[in-house]
C-alpha positions in Angstrom: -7.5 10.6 31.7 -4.5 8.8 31.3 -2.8 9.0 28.0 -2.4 5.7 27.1 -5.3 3.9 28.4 -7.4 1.7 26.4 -10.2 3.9 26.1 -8.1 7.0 24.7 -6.6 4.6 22.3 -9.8 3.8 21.4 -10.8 7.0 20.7 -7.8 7.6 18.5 -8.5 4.5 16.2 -12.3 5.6 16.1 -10.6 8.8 14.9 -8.6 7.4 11.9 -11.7 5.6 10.4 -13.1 8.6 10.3 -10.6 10.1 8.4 -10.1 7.3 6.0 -13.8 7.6 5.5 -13.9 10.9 4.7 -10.6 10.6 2.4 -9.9 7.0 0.9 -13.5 5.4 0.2 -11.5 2.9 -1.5 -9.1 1.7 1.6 -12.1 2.0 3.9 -13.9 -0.5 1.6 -10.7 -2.8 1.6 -9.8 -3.2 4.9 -13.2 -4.7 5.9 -11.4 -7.5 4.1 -8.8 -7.7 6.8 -9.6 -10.1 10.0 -10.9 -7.8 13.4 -7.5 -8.2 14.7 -5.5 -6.6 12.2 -7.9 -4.2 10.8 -7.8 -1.3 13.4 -3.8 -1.0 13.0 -3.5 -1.2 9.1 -6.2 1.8 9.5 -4.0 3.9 12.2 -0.8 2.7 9.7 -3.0 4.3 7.2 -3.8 7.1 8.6 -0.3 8.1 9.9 1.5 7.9 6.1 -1.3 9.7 4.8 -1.0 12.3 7.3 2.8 12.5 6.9 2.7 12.4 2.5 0.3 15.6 3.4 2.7 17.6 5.5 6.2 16.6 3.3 3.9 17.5 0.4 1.9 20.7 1.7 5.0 23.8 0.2 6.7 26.0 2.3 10.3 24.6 3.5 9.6 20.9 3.1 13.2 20.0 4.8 11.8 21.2 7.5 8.7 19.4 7.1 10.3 16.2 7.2 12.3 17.4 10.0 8.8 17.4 11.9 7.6 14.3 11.0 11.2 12.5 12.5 10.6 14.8 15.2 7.2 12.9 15.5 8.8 9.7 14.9 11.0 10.0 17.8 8.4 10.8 20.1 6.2 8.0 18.7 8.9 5.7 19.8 9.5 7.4 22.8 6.2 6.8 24.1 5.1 10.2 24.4 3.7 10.6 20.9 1.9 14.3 20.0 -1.3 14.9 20.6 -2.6 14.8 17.1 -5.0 11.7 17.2 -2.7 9.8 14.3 0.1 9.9 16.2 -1.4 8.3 19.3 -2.9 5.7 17.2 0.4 5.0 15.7 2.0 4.5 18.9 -0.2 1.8 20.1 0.7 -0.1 16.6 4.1 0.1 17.6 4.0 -0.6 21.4 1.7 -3.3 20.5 3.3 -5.4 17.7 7.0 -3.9 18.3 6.4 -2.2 15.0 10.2 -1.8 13.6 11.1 1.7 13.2 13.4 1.1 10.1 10.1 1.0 8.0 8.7 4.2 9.1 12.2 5.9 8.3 12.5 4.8 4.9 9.1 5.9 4.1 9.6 9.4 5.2 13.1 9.6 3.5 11.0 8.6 -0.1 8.7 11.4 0.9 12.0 13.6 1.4 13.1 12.2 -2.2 9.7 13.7 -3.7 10.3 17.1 -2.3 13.6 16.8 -4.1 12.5 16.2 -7.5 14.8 13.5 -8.3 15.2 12.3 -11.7 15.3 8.1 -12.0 17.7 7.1 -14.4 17.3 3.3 -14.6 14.9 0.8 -13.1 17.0 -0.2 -10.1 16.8 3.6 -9.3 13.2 3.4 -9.3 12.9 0.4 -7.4 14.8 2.3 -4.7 12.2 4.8 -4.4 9.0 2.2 -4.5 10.4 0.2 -1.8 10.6 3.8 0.5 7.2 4.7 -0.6 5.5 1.2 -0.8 7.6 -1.6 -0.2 7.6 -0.4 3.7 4.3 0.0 3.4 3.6 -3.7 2.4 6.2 -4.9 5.4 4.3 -3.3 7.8 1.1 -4.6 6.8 2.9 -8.1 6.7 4.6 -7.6 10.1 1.1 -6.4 12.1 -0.3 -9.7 10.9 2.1 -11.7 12.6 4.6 -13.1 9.9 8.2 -11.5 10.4 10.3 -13.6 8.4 12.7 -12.3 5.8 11.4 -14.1 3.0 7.6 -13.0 3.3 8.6 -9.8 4.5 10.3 -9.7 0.7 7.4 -10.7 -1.1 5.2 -8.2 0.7 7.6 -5.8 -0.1 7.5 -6.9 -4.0 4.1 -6.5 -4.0 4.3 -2.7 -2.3 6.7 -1.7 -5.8 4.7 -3.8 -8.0 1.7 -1.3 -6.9 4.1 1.7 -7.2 5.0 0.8 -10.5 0.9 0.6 -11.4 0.2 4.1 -9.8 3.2 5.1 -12.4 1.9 3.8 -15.2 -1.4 5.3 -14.8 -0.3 8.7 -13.8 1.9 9.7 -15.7 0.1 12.9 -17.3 -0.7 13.9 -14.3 2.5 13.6 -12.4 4.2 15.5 -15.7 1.5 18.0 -15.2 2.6 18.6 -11.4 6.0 18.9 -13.2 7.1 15.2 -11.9 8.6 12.2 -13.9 9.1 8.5 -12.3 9.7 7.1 -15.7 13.0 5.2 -16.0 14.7 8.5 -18.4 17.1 5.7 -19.7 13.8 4.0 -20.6 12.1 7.6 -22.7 16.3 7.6 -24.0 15.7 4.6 -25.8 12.3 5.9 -26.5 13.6 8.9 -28.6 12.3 10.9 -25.8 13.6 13.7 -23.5 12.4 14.2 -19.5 11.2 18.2 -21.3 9.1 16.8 -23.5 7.5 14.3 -21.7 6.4 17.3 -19.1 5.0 19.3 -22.2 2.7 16.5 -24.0 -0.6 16.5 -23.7 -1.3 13.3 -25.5 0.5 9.7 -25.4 2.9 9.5 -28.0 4.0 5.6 -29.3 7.4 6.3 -27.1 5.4 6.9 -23.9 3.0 4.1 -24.9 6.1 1.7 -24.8 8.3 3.0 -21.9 4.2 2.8 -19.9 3.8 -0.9 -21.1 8.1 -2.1 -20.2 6.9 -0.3 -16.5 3.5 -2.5 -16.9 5.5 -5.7 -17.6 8.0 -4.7 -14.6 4.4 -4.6 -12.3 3.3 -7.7 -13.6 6.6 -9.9 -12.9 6.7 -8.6 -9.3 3.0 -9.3 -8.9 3.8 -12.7 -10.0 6.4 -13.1 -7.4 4.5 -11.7 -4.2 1.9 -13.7 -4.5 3.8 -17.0 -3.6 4.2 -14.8 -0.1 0.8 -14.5 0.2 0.3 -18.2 1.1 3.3 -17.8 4.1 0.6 -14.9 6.0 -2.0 -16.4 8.4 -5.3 -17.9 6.7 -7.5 -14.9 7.9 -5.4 -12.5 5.7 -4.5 -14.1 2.5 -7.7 -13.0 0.8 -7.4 -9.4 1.5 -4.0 -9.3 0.7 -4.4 -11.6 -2.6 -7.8 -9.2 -3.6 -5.6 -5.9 -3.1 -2.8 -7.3 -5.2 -5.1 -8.7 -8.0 -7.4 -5.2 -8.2 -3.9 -3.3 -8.5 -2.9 -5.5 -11.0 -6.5 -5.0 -13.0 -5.2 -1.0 -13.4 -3.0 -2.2 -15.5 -4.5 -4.4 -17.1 -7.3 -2.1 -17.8 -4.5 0.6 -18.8 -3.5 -1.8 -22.0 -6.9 -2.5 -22.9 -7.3 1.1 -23.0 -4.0 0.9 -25.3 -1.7 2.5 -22.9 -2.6 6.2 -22.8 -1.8 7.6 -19.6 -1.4 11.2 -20.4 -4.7 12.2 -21.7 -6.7 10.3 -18.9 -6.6 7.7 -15.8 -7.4 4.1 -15.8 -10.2 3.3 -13.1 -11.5 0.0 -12.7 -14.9 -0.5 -12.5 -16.7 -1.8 -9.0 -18.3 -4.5 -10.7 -14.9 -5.9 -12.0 -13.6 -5.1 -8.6 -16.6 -7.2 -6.9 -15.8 -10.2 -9.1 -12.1 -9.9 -8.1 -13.0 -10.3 -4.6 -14.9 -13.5 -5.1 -12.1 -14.5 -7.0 -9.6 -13.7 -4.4 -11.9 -15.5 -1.8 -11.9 -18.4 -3.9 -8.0 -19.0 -4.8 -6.4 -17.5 -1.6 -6.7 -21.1 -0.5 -5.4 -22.7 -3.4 -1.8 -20.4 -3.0 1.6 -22.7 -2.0 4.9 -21.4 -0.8 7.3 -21.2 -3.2 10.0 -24.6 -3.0 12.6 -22.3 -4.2 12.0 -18.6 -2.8 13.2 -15.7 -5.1 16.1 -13.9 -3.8 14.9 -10.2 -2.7 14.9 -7.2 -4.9 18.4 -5.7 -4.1 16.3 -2.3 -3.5 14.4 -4.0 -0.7 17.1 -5.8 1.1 17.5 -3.0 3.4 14.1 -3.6 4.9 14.5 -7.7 5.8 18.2 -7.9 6.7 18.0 -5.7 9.9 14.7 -6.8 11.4 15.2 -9.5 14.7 12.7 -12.3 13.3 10.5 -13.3 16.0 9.9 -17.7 16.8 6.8 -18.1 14.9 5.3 -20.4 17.1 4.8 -17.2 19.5 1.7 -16.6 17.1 -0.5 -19.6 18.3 -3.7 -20.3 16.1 -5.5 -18.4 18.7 -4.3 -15.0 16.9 -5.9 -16.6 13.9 -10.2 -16.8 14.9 -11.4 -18.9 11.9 -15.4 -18.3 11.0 -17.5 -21.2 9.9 -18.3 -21.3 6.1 -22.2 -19.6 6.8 -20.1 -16.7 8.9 -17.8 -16.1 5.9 -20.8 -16.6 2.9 -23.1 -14.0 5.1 -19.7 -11.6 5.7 -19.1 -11.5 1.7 -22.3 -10.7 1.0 -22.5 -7.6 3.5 -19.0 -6.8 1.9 -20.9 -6.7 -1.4 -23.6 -4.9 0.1 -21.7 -2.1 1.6 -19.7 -2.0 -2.1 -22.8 -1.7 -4.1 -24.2 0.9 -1.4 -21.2 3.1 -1.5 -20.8 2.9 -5.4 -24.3 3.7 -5.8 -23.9 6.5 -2.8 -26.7 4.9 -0.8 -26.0 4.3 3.3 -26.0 0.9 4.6 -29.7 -0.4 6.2 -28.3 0.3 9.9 -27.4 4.0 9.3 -30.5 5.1 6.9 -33.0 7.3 9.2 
C-alpha cells in the first residue's frame, strides 16, 4: 500500500484518536467542539506534541532526544515521515494546509529549554518560553482553520501564553516537587522569597500566594486580549475556541476562590461549571467584534507572525465553512452534553453499550 494514500492516512488519524482517548479525556471531549473539517488535524497536531513532550521529557541524554525529534521534523517535511503512526498523521497536516515549520521548531526548542532547567528571571523571560510551548500551539490551531493573518495569528498566540501562565499558577507545587520553577524569580525577589525555598515548601506561604495571583492577573489580561481574535476565525470555530479559552480561564478563577494555594493541591474545575461554560461560549461566540484598534503583539511572540507568507483570504471560500441549521446545532449540543455527562459519570455512549 502506498504510503501516502488516503486510506493509510486514514488509518493514522484513526490512530491518534485513539491515543488521545486513552490519554487526554479532556481534549478528546473538546475537540468535538471543533467543525468535521478541522477536527481530525488539531487531533494528529495533538498527538504529535504530545508524543514529542514525552520523548524530550522521558531521561537519558535528552540533547539527543531533541536531536530525534528534528530528525523527525525533517523527514516530516521531507515527505518521507517515520513510520510511527503520529508522524504520518502529522505529515498530511502539513502537506495539506502548508503547515509552517517555524511553529513546530519553536515548540521543540521550549521542550529543549525544559530539559535545561532554566531559571525565568522576569515576565518577558517567561513569555519567551509560553509562546515556544503554547503560543505555537495556538498558531497552529489558528492556521489549520484557515485564518493566516498576522494579527489573529497574535491573538491565538496570546491566548496559547495566557493558558501557560494558568497551568503555572496551578502547578506550582508540583512543578517544585519535580524540582522545577516557572515563577518570575524577580517576582518570589520581591516576595522575600528564594527559588530554594520555594522547591522545599510544602504549603503556600502569603509570598507564593501573591507572586500566583500577579501570574493570575498576567493570564487574565492576555485572555482579555485573545478573545477579540476569536471573532477574525471562521464562524464554525469561534465557539470551540472561545469555550477553551473561557474553561482555562475558570482554573484560575477557581484557583482565587480557593485563595490561591497551589502548593498543597490542584485547582480542577468541575464538569458542571465546564458544561455551563460551553453554553455560554455557544451563546456569545456570535456576539465577539474585531478589535478597531488591534493590540500590537507580545514582543515574545513576534517571532511566530513576522516570517509566515500570509495567504489571500478569499482562497478560503464559505465553502470551507459548512454552516448547520439551528435544530442541527441544538441536537449537536445536546449529544456534546451527553457524551460529557457519560464520560464524567464513566458510563459509554448509547451506540457503544453492548
Amino acid at each position: 500500500m502506498p504510503p501516502h494514500s488516503a486510506e493509510y492516512n486514514a488509518q493514522d488519524l484513526q490512530a491518534c484518536v485513539a491515543m488521545m482517548k486513552g490519554g487526554s479525556k479532556t481534549f478528546f471531549a473538546a475537540s468535538r467542539l471543533l467543525p468535521v473539517r478541522v477536527r481530525a488535524a488539531a487531533i494528529a497536531l495533538y498527538a504529535f506534541c504530545r508524543v514529542a513532550d514525552d520523548l524530550v521529557d522521558q531521561g537519558g541524554d535528552a540533547q539527543a532526544n531533541v536531536s530525534i525529534l528534528r530528525q523527525r521534523l525533517d523527514l516530516i517535511y521531507a515527505g518521507t515521515p517515520t513510520d510511527a503512526v503520529e508522524d504520518h498523521a502529522l505529515a498530511l497536516v502539513v502537506q495539506h494546509h502548508q503547515l509552517p515549520r517555524v511553529f513546530l521548531d519553536a515548540l521543540v526548542e521550549g521542550f529543549e529549554w525544559d530539559t535545561q532547567a532554566r531559571a525565568y528571571d522576569t515576565l518577558e523571560q517567561l513569555h519567551d518560553y509560553a509562546a515556544r510551548v503554547a503560543g505555537t500551539v495556538g498558531a497552529m490551531m489558528c492556521w489549520i482553520m484557515g485564518r493566516q493573518s498576522s494579527t489573529t495569528l497574535a491573538r491565538a498566540c496570546e491566548l496559547g501564553v495566557a493558558m501557560q501562565l494558568t497551568n503555572i499558577a496551578r502547578d506550582v507545587g508540583e512543578d517544585a516537587r519535580n524540582g522545577r520553577v516557572y515563577l518570575p524569580t524577580r517576582w518570589l525577589t520581591e516576595a522575600g522569597l528564594t527559588v530554594d525555598q520555594l522547591l522545599r515548601q510544602s504549603d503556600a506561604t502569603p509570598g507564593v500566594k501573591a507572586v500566583v495571583g500577579r501570574l493570575l492577573d498576567e493570564a487574565d489580561r492576555l485572555y482579555k486580549r485573545s478573545y477579540a481574535g476569536i471573532a477574525e476565525l471562521p464562524a464554525d470555530c469561534r465557539a470551540a475556541i472561545l469555550a477553551a479559552g473561557l474553561i482555562y480561564a475558570e482554573i484560575g478563577h477557581q484557583l482565587r476562590r480557593e485563595g490561591l494555594d497551589s502548593v498543597s493541591r490542584r485547582t480542577v474545575v468541575s464538569t458542571r461549571r465546564k458544561l455551563m461554560l460551553l453554553v455560554s461560549a455557544w451563546t456569545q461566540a456570535g456576539w465577539i467584534y474585531v478589535d478597531p484598534q488591534p493590540q500590537p503583539p507580545l514582543q515574545a511572540i513576534e517571532f511566530l507572525t513576522r516570517p509566515v507568507k500570509l495567504q489571500d483570504q478569499d482562497a478560503w471560500g464559505a465553502s470551507n465553512f459548512p454552516n448547520r441549521a439551528v435544530p442541527q446545532r441544538i441536537e449537536w449540543v445536546l449529544g456534546l452534553f451527553e457524551r460529557l455527562e457519560n464520560e464524567r459519570r464513566g458510563k459509554k455512549p448509547a451506540s457503544q453499550a453492548s
